[in-house]
N, C-alpha and C positions, 0 to 999 in steps of 0.2 A: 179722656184724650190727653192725658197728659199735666193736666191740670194740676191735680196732689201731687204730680213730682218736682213741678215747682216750689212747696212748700216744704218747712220741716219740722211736720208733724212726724212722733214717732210713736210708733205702736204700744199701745199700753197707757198712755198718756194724755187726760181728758183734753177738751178742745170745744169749742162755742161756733153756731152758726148765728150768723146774723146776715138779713137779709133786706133792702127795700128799696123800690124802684119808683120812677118817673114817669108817667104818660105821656100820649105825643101832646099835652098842652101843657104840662110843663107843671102838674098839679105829681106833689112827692108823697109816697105812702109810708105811714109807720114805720118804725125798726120791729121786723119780727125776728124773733132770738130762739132757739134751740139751741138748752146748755149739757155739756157735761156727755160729749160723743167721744167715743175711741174709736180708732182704727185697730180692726184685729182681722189681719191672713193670713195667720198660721191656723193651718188643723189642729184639730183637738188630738190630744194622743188615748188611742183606744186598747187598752190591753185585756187579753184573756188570761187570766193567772192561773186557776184552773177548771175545767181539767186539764191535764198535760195530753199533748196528742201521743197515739198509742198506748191509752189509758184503758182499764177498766170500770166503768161506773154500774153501782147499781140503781142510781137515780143522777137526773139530771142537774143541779143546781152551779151553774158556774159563777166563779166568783172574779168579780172586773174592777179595774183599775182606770178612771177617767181622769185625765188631767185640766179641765174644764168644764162646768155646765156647758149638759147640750140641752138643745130644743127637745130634740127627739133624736131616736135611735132604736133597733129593731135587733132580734139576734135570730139568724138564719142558720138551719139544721139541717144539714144536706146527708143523707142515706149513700149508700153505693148504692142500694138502689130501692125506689119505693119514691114514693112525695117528699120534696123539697117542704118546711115546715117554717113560718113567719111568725116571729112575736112581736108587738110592741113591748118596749123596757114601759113601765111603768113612773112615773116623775120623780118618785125618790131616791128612784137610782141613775138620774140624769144629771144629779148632783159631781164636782167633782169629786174624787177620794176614790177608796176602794170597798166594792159591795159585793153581798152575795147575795147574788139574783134567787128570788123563788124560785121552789122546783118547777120546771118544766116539763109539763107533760108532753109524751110524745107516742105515736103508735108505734114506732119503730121492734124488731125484733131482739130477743138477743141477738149478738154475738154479729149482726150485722155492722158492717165497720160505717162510721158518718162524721160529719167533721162540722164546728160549729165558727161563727163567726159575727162580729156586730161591726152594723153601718151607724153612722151618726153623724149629725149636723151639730156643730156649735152657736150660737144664739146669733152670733153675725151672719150667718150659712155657710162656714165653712165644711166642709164635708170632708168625713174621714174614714179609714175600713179598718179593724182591729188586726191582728195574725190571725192565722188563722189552723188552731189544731187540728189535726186529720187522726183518721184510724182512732178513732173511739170507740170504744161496742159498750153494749150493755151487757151484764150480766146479775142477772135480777133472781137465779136461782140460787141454792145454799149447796155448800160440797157436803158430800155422801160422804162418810166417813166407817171404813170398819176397820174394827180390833181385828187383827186375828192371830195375836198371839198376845197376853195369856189368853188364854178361855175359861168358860166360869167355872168352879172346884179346882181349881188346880192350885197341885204346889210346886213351889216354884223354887232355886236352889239359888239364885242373885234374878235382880230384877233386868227382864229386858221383856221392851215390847215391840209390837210391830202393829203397823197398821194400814190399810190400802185408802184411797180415794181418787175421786173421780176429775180434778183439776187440781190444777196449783195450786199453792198457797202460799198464802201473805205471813201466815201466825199461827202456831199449834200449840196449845199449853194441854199438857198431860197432868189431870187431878188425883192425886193420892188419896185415899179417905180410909182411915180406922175406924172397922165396923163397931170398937167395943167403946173406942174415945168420941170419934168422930173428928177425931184431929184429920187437920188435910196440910197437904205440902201442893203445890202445884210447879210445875216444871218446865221449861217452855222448850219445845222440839224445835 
């Protein structure tokens, strides 16, 4: 009610209680003392570093960023659609600094989009909510790839290949190999 704004204790800054009182006969009780208290009401700051929202992953492991110990903290995996998904963080990573959480198992499907997020309390209770990535899907299968130009016995007059697949891609390296050296070049598409 007011009280600690009469004072000027400042956040971050240890401080002593001490306390002891009188009965109605006028008999006085010990000094009781708790030392070494801070005021802290700033939230913790929670970040999700990644994955980045509208990401591809083929497993879950997000890697977070706490600016203070917290008590505890949870990271929630919401589907567009299917069950909403609750983990407790585990203590080691209630530490502050930056961590990469265990993979996370989830039942979710590919390619369904879901967006992840972590609540946490800081050791005083203050309470805080991370950002929160959207449009995530999984994709846990491997791209199909086919040659289809050269083909096999063929001779060839300058090198050109061509090839189909089935998704994007992030990286294609095309391997050379002499069949009499075994020497290889590799080439990146």
């Amino acid at each position: 009610d007011g009280f600690f704004d009469r004072l000027s204790f400042r956040i971050g800054v240890p401080f002593d209680f001490r306390i002891n009182a009188t009965d109605m006969a006028g008999n006085q009780s010990a000094f009781v003392e708790v030392r070494n208290i801070m005021i802290d009401d700033i939230p913790p700051e929670i970040t999700i570093a990644e994955p980045a929202g509208r990401s591809l992953v083929n497993r879950l492991q997000p890697t977070i960023i706490i600016s203070e110990k917290l008590s505890e903290a949870s990271i929630i995996i919401s589907p567009f659609k299917g069950r909403t998904e609750f983990f407790k963080l585990r203590k080691q990573f209630l530490e502050e600094g930056r961590h990469k959480l265990d993979e996370v198992s989830t039942e979710f499907e590919d390619n369904i989009p879901f967006s992840i997020q972590i609540f946490g309390r800081d050791m005083a209770g203050n309470e805080s909510t991370s950002n929160k990535p959207e449009n995530i899907r999984f994709d846990r299968k491997s791209p199909v790839l086919t040659l289809t130009v050269p083909t096999g016995n063929t001779l060839l007059k300058s090198l050109s290949v061509e090839y189909e697949n089935d998704e994007n891609l992030s990286k294609a390296v095309l391997g050379l190999i002499a069949s009499d050296s075994g020497d290889t070049i590799e080439i990146d598409l």
